[in-house]
C-alpha positions as CSV (number, residue, x, y, z in Angstrom):
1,X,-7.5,14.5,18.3
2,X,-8.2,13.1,14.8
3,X,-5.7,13.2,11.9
4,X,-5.8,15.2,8.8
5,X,-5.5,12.3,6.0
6,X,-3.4,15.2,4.1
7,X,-0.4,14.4,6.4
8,X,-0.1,10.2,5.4
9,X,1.5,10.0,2.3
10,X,3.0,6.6,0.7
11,X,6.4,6.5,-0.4
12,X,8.8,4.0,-2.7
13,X,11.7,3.3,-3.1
14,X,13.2,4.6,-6.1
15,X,17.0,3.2,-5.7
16,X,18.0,-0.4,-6.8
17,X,18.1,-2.6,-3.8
18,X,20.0,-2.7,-1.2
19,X,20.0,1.1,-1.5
20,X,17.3,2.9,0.0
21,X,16.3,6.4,-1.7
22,X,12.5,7.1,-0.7
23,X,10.7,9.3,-2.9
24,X,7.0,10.5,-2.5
25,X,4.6,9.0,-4.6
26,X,3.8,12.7,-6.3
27,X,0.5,14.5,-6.7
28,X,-0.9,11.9,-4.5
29,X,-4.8,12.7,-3.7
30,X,-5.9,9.8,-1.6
31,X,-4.0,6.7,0.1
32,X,-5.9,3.7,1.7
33,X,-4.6,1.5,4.2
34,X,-6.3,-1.4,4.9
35,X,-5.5,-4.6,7.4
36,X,-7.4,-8.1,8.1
37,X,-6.8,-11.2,9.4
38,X,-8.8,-14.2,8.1
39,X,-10.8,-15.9,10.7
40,X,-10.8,-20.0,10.1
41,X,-13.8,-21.2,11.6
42,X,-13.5,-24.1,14.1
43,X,-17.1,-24.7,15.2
44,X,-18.1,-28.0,15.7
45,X,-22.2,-29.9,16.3
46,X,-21.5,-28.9,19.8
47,X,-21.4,-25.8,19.4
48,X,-25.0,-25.7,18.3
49,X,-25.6,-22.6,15.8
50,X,-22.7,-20.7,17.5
51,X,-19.7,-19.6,15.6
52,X,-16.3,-20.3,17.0
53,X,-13.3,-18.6,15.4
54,X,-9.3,-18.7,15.4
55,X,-7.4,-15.5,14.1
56,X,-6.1,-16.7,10.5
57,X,-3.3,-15.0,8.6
58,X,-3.4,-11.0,8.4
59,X,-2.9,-9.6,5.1
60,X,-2.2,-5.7,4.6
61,X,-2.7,-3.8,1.6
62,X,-2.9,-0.6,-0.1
63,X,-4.2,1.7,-2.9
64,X,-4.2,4.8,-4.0
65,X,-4.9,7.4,-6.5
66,X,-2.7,10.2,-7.9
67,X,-2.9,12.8,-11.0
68,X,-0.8,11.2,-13.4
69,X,2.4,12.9,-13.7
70,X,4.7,10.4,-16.3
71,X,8.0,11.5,-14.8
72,X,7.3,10.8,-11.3
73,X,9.7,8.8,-10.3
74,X,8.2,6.7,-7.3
75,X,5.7,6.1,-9.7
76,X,7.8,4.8,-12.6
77,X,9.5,2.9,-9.8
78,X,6.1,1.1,-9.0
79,X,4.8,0.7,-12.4
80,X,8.4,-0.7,-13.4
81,X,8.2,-3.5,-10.2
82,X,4.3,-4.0,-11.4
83,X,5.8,-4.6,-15.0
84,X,9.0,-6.8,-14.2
85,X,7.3,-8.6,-10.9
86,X,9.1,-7.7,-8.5
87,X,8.8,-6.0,-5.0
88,X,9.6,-3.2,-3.8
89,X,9.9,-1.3,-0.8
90,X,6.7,1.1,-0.2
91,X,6.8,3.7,3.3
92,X,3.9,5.7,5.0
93,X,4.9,8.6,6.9
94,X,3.0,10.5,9.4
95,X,3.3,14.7,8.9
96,X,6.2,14.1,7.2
97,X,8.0,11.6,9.9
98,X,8.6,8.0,8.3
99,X,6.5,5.5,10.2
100,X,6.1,2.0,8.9
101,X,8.3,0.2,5.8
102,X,7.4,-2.7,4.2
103,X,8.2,-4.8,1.1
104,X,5.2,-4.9,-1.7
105,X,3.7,-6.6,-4.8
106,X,2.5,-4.2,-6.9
107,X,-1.1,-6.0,-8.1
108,X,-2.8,-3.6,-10.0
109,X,-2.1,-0.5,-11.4
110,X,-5.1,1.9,-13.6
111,X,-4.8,5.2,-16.2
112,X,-7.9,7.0,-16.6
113,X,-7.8,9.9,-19.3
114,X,-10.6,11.6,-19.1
115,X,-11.8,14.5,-21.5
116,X,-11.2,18.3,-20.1
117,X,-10.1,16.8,-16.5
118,X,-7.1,15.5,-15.0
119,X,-5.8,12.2,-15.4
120,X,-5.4,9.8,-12.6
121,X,-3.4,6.9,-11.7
122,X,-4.8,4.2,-9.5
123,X,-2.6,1.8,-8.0
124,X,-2.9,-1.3,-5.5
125,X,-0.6,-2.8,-3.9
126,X,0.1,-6.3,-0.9
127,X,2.0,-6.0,1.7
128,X,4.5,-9.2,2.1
129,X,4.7,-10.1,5.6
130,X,4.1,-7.3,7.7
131,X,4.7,-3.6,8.1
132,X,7.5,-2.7,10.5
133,X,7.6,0.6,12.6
134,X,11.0,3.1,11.5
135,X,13.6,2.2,13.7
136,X,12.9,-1.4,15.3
């Protein structure tokens, strides 16, 4: 059965390392997860016009938009690691239950004030190292 994308929501961490206090990223309207592994390309004049690959490194990432609420504080927590470079600790959840943690680089971050409509925030973010499944 497919999933409604209105259950996966992104949360960060809004507490100062090591304390964990996960907030929802508020008024959220979309979250994108995307994962890839490079391929590094090993074919050789034997090969003739064939491609042979080798999985390279996976890379995981993330964006999303929400309506700009200022005093949001999982988004102040973001913007604030963006601002200061440094990581922070980003979850998804699954209808509510956390599912996967991981540490990320906040590498971009957009305000778009339009006239007579709401304001959104867009912000992307790279995972470092992997994500890692609640409770292993």
């Amino acid at each position: 059965m497919g999933k409604n994308g209105t259950d996966v929501m992104l949360w960060a961490n809004t507490a100062a390392p090591p304390l964990l206090t996960y907030e929802v990223v508020g008024s959220q309207r979309d979250v994108t997860f995307n994962e890839t592994t490079a391929e590094i390309d090993v074919s050789n004049k034997n090969d003739g016009r064939a491609f042979r690959g080798e999985p390279g490194r996976y890379k995981a990432t993330f964006t999303f938009d929400q309506v700009y609420v200022p005093t949001d504080a999982a988004y102040l927590a973001l913007r604030d690691a963006m601002r200061n470079g440094d990581k922070i600790l980003v979850m998804r959840d699954y209808e509510g239950t956390p599912a996967e943690t991981a540490d990320a680089i906040i590498t971009s971050l957009s305000e778009k004030m339009p006239d007579q409509d709401a304001a959104i925030v867009s912000i992307g973010g790279t995972i470092d190292g992997e994500w890692t499944e609640v409770g292993t």
